[in-house]
ROSE-4610 file (N, C-alpha, C; in Angstrom, 1 decimal, always signed):
// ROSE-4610
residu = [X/X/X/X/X/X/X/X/X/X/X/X/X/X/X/X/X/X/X/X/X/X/X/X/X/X/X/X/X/X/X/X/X/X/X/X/X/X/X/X/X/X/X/X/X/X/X/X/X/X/X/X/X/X/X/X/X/X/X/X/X/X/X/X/X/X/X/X/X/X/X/X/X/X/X/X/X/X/X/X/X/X/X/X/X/X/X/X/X/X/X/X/X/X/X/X/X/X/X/X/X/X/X/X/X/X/X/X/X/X/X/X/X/X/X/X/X/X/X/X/X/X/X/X/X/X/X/X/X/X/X/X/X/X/X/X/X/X/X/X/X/X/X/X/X/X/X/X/X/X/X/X/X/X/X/X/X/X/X/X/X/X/X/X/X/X/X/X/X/X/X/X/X/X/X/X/X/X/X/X/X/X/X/X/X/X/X/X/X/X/X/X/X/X/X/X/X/X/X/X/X/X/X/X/X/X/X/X/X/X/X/X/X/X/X/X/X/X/X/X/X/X/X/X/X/X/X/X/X/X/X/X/X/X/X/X/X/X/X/X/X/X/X/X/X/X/X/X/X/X/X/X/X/X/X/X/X/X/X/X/X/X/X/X/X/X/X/X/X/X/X/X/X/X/X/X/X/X/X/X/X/X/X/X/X/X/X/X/X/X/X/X/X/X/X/X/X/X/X/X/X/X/X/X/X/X/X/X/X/X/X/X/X/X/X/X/X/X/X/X/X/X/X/X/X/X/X/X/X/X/X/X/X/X/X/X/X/X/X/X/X/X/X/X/X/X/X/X/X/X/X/X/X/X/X/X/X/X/X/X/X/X/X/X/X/X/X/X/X/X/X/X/X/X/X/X/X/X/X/X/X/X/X/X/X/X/X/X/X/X/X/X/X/X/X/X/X/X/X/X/X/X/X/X/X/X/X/X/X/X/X/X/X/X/X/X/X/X/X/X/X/X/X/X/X/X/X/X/X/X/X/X/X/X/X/X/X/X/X/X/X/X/X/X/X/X/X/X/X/X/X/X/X/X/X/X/X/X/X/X/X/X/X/X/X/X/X/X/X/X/X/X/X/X/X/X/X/X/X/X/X/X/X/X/X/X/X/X/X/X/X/X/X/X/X/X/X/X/X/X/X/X/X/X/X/X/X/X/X/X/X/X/X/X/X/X/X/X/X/X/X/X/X/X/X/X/X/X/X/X/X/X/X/X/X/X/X/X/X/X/X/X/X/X/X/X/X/X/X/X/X/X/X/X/X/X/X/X/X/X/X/X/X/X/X/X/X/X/X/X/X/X/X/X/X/X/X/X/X/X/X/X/X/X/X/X/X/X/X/X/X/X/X/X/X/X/X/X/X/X/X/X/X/X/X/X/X/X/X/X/X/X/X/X/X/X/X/X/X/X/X/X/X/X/X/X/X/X/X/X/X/X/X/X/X/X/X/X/X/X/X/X/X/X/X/X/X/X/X/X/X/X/X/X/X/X/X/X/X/X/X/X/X/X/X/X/X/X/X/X/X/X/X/X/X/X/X/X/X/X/X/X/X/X/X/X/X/X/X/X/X/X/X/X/X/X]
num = [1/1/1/2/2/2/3/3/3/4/4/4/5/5/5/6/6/6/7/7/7/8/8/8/9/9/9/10/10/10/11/11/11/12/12/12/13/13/13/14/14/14/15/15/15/16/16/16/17/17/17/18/18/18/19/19/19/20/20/20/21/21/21/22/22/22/23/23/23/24/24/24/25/25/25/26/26/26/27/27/27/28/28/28/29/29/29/30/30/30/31/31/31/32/32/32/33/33/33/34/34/34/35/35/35/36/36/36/37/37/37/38/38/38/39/39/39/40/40/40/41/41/41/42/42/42/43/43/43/44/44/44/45/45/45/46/46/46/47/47/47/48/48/48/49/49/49/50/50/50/51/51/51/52/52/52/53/53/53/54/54/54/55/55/55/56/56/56/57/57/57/58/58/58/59/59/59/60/60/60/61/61/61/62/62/62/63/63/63/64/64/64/65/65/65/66/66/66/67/67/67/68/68/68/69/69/69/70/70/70/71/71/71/72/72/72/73/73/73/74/74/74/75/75/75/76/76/76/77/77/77/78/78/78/79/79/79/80/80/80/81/81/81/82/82/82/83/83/83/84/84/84/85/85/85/86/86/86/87/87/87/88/88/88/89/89/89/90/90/90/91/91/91/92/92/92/93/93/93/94/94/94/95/95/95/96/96/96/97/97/97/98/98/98/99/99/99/100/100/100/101/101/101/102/102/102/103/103/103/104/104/104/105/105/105/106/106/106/107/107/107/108/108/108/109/109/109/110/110/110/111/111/111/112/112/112/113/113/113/114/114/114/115/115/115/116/116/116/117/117/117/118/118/118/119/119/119/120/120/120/121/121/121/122/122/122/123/123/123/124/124/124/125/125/125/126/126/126/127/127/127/128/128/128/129/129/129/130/130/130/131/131/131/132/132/132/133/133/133/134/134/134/135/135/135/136/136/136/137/137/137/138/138/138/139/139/139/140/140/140/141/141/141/142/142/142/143/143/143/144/144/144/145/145/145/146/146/146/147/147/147/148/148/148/149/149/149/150/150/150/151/151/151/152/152/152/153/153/153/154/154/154/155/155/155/156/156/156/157/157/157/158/158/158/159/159/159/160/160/160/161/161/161/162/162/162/163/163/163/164/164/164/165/165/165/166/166/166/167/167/167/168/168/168/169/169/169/170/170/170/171/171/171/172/172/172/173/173/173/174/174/174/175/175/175/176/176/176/177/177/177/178/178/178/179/179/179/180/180/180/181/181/181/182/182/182/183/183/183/184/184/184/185/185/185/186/186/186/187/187/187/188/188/188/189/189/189/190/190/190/191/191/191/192/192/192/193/193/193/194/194/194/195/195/195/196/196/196/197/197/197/198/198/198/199/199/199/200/200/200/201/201/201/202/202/202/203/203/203/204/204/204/205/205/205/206/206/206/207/207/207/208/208/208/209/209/209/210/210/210/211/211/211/212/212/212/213/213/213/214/214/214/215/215/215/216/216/216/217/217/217/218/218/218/219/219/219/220/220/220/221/221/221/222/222/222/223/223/223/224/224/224/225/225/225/226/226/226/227/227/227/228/228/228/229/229/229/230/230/230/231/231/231/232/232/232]
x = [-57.0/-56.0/-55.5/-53.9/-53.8/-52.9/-53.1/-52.6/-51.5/-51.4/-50.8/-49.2/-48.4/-46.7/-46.8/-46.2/-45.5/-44.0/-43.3/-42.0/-41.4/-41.6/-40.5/-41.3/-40.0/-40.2/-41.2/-41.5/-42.1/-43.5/-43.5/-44.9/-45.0/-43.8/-43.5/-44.3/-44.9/-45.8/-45.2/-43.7/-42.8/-42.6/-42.1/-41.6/-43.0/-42.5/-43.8/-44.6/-46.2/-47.1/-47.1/-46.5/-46.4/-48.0/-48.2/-49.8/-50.2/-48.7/-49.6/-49.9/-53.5/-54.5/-55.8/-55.9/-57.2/-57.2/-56.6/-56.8/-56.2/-62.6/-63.7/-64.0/-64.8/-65.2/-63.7/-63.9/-63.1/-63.4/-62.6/-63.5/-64.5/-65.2/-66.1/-65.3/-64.6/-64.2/-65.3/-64.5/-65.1/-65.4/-66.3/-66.7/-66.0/-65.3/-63.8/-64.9/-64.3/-64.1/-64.9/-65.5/-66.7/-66.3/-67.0/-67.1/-65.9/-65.7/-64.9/-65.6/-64.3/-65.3/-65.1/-66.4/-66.3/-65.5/-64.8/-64.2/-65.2/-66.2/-67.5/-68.4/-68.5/-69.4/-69.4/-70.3/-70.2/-70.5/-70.4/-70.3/-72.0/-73.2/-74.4/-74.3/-73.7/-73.6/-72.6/-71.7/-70.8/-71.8/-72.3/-73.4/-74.0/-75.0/-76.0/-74.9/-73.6/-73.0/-72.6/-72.6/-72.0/-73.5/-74.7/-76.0/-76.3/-75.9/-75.6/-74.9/-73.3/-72.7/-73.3/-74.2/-74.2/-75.6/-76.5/-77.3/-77.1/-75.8/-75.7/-74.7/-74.0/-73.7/-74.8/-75.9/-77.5/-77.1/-77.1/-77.3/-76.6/-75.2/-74.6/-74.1/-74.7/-75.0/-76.4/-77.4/-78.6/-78.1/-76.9/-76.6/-75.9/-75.1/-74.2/-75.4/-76.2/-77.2/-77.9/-78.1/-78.7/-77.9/-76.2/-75.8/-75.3/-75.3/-75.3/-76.0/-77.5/-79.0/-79.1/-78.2/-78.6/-77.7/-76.8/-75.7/-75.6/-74.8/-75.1/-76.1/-76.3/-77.4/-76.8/-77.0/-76.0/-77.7/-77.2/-78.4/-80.1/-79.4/-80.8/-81.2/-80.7/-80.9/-80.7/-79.9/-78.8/-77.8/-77.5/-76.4/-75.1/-74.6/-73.0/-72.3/-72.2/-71.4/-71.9/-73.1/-73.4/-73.5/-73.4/-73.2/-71.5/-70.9/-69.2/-69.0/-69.7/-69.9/-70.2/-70.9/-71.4/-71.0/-69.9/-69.5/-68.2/-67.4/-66.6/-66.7/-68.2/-68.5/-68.5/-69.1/-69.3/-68.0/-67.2/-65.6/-64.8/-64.7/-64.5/-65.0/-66.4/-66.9/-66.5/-66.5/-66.0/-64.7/-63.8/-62.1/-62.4/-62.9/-63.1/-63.5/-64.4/-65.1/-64.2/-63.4/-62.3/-61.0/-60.6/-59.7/-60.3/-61.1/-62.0/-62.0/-61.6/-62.3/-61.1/-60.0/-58.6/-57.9/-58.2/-58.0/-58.4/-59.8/-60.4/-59.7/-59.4/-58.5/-57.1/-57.0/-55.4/-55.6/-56.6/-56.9/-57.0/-58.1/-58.0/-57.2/-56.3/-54.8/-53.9/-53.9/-53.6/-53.9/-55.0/-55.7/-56.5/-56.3/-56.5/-58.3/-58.5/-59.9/-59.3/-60.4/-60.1/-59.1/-59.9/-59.1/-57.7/-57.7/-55.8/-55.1/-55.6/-54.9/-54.8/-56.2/-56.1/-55.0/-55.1/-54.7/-53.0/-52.6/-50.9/-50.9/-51.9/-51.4/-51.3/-52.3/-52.1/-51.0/-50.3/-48.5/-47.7/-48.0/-47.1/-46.6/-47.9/-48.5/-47.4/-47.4/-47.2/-45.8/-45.2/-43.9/-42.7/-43.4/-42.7/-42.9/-43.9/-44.2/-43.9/-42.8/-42.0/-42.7/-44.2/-45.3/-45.7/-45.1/-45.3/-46.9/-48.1/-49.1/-50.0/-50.1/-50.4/-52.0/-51.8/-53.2/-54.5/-54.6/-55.6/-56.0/-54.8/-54.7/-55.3/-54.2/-55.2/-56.7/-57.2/-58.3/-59.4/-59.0/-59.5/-59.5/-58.3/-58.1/-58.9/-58.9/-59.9/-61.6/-61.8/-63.0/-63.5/-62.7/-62.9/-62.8/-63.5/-63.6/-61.9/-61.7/-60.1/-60.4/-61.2/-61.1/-60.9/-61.5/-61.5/-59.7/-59.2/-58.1/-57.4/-57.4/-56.3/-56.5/-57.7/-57.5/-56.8/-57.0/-56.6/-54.7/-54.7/-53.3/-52.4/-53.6/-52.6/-52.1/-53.6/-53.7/-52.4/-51.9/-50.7/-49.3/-49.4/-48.0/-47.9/-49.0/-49.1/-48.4/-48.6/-48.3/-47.2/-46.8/-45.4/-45.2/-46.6/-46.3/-46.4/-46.1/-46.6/-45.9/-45.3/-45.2/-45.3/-45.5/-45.6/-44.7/-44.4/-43.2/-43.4/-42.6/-42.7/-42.4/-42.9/-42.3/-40.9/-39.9/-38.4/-38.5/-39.6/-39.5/-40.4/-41.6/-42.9/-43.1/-42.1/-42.2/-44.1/-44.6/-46.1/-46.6/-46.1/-47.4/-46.6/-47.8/-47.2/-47.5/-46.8/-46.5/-46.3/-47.6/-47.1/-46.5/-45.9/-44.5/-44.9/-45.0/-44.7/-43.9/-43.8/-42.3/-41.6/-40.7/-39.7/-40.7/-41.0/-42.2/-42.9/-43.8/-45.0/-45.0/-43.9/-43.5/-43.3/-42.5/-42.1/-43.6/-44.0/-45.8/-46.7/-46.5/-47.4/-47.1/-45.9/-45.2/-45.3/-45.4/-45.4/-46.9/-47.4/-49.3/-49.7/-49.5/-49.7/-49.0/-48.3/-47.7/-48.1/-49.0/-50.0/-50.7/-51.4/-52.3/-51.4/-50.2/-49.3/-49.2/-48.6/-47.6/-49.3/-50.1/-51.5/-51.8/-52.0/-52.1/-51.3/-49.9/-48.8/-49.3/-49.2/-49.1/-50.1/-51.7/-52.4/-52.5/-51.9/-50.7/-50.0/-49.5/-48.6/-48.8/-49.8/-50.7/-50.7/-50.7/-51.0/-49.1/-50.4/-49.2/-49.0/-47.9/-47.5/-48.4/-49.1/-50.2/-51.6/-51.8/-53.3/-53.0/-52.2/-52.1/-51.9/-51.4/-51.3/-53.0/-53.8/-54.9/-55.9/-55.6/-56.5/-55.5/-54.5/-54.1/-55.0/-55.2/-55.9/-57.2/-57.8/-59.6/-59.4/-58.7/-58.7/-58.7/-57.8/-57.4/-58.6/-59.0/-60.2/-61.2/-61.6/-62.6/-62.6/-61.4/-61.0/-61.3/-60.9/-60.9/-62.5/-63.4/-64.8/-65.7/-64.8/-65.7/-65.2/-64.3/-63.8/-64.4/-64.8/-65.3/-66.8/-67.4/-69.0/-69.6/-67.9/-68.2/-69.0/-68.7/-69.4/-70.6/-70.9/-72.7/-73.3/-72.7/-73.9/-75.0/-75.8/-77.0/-76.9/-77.3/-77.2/-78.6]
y = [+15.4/+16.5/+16.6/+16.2/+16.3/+17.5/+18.4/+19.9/+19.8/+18.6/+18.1/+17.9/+18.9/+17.3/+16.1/+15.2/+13.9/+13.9/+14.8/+14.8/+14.3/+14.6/+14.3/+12.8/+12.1/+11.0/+10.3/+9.6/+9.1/+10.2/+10.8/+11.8/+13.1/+14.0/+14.2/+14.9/+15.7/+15.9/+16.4/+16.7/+17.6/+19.0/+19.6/+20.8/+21.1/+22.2/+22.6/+23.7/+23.4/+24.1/+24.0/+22.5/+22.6/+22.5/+23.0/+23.0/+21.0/+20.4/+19.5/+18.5/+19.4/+18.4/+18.1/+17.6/+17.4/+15.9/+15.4/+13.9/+13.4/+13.8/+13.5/+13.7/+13.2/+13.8/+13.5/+14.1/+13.7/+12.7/+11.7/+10.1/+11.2/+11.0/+11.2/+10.5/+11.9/+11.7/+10.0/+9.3/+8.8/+9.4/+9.0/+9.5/+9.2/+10.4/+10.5/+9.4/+8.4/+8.0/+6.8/+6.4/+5.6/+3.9/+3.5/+2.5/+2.8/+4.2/+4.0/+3.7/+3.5/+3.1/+4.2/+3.8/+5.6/+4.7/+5.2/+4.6/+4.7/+5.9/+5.8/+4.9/+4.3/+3.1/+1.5/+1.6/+0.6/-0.8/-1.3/-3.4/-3.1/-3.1/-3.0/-2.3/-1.0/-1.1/-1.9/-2.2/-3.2/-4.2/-5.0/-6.2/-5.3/-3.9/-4.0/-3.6/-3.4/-3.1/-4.5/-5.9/-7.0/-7.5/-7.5/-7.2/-6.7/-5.3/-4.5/-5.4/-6.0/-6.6/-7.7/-8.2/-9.8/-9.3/-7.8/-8.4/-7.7/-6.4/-6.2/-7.2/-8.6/-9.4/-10.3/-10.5/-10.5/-9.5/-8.4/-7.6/-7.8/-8.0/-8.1/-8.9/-10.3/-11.7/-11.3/-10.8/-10.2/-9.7/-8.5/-7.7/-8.1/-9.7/-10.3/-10.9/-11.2/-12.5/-11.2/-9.8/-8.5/-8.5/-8.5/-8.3/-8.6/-10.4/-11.2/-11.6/-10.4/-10.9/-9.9/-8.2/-7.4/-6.1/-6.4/-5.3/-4.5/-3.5/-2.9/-1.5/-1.0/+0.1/+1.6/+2.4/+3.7/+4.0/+5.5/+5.9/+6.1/+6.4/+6.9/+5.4/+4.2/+3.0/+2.9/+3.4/+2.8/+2.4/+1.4/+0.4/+0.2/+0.8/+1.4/+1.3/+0.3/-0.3/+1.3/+1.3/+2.2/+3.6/+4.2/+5.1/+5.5/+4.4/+5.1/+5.5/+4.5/+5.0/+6.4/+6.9/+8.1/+9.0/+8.4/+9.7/+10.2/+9.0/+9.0/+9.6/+9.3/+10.0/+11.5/+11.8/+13.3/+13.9/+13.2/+13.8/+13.9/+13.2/+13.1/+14.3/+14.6/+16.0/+17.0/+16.9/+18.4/+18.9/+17.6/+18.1/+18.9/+18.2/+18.7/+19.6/+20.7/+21.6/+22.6/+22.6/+23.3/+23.5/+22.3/+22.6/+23.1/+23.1/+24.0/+25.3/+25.7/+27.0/+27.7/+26.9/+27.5/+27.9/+26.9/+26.8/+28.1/+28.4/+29.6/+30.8/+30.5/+31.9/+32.3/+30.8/+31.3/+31.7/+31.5/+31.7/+33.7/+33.4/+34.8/+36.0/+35.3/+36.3/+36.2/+35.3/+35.1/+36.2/+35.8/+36.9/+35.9/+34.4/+33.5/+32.8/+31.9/+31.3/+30.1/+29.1/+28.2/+27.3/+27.1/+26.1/+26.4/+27.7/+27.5/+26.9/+27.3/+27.0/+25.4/+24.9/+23.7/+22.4/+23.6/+23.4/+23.2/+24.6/+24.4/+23.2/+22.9/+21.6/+20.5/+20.2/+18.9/+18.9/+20.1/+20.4/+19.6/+20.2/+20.0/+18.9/+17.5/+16.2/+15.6/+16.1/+15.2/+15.5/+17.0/+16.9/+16.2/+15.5/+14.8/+13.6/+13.2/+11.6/+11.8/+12.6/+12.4/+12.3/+12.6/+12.8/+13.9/+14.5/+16.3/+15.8/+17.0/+16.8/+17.1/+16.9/+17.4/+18.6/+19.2/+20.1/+19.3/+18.3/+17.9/+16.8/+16.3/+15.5/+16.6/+17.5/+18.7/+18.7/+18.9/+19.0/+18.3/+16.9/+15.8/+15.8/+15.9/+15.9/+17.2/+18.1/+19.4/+19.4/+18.1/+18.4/+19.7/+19.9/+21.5/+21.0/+21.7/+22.1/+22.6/+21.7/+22.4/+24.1/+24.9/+26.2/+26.7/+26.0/+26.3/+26.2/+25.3/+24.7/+25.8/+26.1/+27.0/+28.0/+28.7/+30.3/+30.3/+29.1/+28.6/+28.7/+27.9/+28.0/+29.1/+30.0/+31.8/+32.4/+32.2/+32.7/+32.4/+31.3/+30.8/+31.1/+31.4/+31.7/+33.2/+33.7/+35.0/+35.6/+34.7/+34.8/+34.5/+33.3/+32.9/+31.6/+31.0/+29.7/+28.5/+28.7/+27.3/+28.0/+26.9/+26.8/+25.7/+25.9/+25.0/+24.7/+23.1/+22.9/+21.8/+21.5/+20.1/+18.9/+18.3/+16.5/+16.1/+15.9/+16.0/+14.6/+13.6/+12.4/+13.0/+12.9/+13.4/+14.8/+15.4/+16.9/+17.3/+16.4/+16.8/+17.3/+16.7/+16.7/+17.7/+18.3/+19.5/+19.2/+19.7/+19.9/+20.5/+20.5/+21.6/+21.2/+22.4/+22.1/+23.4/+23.4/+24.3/+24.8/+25.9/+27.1/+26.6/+27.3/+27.8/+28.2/+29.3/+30.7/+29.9/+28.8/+28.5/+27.3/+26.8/+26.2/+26.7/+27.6/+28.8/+29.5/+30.0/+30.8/+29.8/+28.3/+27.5/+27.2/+26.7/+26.7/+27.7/+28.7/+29.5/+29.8/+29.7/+30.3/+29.2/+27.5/+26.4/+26.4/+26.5/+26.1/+26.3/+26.9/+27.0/+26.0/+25.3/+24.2/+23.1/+23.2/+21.6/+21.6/+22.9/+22.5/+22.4/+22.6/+22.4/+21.4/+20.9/+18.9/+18.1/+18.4/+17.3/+17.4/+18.6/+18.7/+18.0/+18.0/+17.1/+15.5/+14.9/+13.7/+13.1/+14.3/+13.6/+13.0/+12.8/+11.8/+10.6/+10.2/+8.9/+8.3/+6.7/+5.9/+5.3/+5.6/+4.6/+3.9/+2.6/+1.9/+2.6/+3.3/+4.0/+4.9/+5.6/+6.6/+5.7/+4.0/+3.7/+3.1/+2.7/+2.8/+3.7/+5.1/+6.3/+6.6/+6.2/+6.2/+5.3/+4.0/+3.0/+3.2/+4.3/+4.2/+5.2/+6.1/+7.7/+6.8/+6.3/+6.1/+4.9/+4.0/+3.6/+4.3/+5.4/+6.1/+6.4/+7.0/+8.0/+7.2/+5.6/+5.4/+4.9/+4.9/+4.3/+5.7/+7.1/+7.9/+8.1/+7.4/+7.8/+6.8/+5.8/+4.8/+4.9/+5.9/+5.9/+7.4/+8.1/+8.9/+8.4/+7.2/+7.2/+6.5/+6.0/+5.7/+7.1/+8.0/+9.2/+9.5/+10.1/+10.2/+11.4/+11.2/+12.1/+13.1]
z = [+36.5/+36.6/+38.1/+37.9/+39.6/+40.2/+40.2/+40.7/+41.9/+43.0/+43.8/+43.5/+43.5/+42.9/+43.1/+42.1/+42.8/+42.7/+42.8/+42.3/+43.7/+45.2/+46.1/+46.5/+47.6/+47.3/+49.0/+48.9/+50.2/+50.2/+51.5/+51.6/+51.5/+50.8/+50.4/+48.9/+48.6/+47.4/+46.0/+45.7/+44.7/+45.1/+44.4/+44.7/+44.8/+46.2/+46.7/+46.4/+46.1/+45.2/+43.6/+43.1/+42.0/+41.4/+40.2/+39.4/+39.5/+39.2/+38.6/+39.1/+41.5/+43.1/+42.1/+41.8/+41.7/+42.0/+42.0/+42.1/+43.0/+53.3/+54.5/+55.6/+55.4/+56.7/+58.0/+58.9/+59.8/+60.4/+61.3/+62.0/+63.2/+63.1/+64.7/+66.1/+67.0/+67.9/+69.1/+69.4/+70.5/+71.7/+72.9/+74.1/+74.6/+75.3/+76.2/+77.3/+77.8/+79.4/+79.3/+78.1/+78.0/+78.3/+79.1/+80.4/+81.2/+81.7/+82.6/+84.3/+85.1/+86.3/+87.9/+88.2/+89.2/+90.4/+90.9/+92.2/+93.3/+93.0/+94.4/+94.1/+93.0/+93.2/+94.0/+94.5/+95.7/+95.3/+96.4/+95.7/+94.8/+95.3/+94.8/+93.2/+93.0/+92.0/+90.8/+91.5/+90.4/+90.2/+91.4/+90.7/+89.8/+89.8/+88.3/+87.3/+87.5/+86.1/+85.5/+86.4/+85.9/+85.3/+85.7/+85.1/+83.6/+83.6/+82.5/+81.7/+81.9/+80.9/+80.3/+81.2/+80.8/+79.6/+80.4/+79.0/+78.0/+78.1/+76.9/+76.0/+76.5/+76.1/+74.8/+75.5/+74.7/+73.7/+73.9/+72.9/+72.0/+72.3/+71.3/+70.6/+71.2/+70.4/+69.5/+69.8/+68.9/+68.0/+68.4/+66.9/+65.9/+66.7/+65.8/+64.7/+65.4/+64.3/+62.9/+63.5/+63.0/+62.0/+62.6/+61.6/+60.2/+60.7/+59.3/+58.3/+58.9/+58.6/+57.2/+58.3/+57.2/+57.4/+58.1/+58.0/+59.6/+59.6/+61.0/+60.3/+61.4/+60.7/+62.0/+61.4/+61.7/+62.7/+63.3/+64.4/+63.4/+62.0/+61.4/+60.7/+61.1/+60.3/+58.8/+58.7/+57.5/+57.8/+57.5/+57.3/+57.2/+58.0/+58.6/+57.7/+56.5/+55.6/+54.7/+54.2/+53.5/+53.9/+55.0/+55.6/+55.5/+55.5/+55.3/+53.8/+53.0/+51.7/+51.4/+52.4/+51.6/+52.1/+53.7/+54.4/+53.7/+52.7/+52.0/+50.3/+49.8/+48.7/+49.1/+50.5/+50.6/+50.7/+51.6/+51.6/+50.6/+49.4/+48.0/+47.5/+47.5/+47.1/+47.4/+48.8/+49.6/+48.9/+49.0/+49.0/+47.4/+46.5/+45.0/+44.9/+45.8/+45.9/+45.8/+47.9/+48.0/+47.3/+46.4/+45.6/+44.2/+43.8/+42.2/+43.1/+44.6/+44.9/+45.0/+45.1/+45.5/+44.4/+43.1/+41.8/+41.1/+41.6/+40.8/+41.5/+42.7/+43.4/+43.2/+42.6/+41.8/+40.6/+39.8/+38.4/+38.3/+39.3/+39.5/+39.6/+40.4/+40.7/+39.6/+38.5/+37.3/+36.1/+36.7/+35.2/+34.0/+34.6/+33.7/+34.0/+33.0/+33.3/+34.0/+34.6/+35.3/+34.3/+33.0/+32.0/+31.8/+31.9/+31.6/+32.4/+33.9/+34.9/+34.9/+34.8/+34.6/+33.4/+32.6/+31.3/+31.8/+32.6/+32.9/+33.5/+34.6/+35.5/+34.9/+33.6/+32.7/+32.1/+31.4/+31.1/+31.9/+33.0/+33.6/+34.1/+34.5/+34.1/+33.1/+32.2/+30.7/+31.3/+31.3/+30.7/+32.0/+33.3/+34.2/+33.7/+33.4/+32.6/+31.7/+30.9/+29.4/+28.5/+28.6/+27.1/+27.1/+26.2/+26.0/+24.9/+25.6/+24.9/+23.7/+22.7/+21.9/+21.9/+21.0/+21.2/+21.2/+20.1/+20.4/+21.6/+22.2/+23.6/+24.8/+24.5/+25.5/+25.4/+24.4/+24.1/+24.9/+24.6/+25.3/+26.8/+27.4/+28.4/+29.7/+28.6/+29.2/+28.9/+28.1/+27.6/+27.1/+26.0/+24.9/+23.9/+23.0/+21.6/+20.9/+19.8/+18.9/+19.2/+18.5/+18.9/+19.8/+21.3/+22.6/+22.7/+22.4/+23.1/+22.6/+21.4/+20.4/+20.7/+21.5/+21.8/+23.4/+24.2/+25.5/+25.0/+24.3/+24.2/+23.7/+22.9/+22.6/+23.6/+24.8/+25.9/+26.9/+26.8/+27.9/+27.4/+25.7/+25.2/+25.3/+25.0/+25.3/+27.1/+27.9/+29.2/+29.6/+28.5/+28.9/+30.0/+29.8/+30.3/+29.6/+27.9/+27.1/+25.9/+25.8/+23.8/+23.2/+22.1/+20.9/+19.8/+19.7/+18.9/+18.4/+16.9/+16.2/+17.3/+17.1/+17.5/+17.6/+18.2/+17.9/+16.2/+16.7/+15.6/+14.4/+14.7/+14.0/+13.5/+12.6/+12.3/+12.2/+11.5/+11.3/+12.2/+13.6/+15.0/+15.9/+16.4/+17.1/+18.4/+19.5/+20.9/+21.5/+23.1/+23.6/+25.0/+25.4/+26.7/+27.4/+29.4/+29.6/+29.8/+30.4/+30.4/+31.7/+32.0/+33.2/+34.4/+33.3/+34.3/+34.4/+33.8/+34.4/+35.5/+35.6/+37.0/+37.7/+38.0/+39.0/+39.1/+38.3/+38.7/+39.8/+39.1/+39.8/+40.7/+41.2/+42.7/+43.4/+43.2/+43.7/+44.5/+43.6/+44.1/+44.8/+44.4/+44.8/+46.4/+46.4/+47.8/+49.0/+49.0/+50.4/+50.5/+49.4/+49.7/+49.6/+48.8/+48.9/+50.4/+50.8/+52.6/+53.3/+53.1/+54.1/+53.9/+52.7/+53.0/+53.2/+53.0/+53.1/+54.7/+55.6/+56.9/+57.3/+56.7/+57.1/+57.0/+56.2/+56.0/+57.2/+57.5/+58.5/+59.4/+59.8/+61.6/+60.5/+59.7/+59.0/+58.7/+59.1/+58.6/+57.4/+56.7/+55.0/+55.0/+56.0/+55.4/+55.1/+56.1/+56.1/+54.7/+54.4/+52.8/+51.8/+51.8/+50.7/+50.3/+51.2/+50.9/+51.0/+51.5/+50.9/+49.2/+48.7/+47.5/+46.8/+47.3/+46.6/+46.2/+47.2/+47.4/+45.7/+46.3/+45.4/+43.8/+43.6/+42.2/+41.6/+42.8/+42.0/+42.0/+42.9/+42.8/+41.1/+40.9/+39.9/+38.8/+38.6/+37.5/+37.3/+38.5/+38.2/+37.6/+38.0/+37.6/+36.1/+35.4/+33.7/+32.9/+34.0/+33.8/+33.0/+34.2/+33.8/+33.1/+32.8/+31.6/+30.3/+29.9/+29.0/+29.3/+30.1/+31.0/+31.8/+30.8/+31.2/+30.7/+31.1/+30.0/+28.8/+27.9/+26.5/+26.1]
């Protein structure tokens, strides 16, 4: 479910606050000034800093051989490789946390449960990618029960952000579409957190976002992935 627009173009997120984000840590600043050099230091000490270099040069021929042996290892000795992993699983968490928390505080001001809200954002989903979705597609996509979905869906027409209608081809199969109002509702409430991360975007360059795009979407698809390697 991705709550975020993609409608504008480049970095840019769609009309802003549209329903349809779901889909880290910050870098650790460096030590301002680090090997810089004191102008009061005298010949004696430049020799022990050209000392210093040569044996942390050792060192760092040691850590080259360390590291082909068995990785780099972070201060608590784990393995820098696996450390970004997790600083990147954690950041993955967090963001999902804060946006389920922003979600429930729109829901809230709604009057709605989380699922509707969720439920408009997947509408909203379909009906830009030209596949208006069926109730029982919803269903799926919400992980609900047919009754669940069908009192979910009273609930949104009742509100005035969903209806339900034949197939233009398929009279049998029914479809649902959101409203006017429920783009306008969503843009509306959304738009604080669209303009707060587009703005956090902006220090990045097209290459660095097209690979935090690349991580995200395989994250995403390893986690649909191992939906069905859960335990039962």
């Amino acid at each position: 479910m991705n709550y975020l627009p993609r409608d504008r173009p480049e970095r840019e997120m769609g009309d802003t606050g549209d329903l349809g984000v779901a889909r880290g840590e910050a870098p650790e600043d460096g030590e301002a000034g680090r090997g810089a050099h004191d102008p009061s230091d005298g010949p004696h000490d430049r020799g022990d800093d050209a000392h210093e270099r040569s044996a942390g040069s050792h060192e760092r021929s040691a850590g080259s051989h360390e590291r082909s042996a068995g990785g780099w290892s972070d201060a608590a000795g784990e393995p820098s490789g696996r450390a970004v992993v997790r600083r990147v699983g954690e950041g993955v968490r967090e963001l999902s946390l804060e946006t389920q928390n922003y979600v429930d505080a729109v829901a809230r001001g709604l009057g709605h449960h989380r699922s509707d809200v969720a439920a408009i954002g997947a509408l909203l989903e379909a009906a830009r990618a030209g596949e208006p979705l069926t109730p029982s597609a919803l269903a799926r996509r919400l992980n609900l029960s047919a009754p669940a979905v069908s009192a979910l869906l009273d609930r949104l027409e009742r509100a005035g952000h969903a209806h339900r209608r034949r197939h233009d081809t398929d009279r049998r199969m029914i479809v649902v579409e959101p409203t006017q109002h429920a783009r306008d509702v969503s843009r509306a409430m959304f738009e604080p957190l669209t303009r707060q991360q587009v703005q956090a975007l902006t220090s990045y360059s097209d290459d660095e976002l097209a690979l935090v795009a690349r991580v995200l979407a395989d994250l995403a698809a390893a986690a649909r992935q191992s939906y069905d390697e859960r335990p039962r």
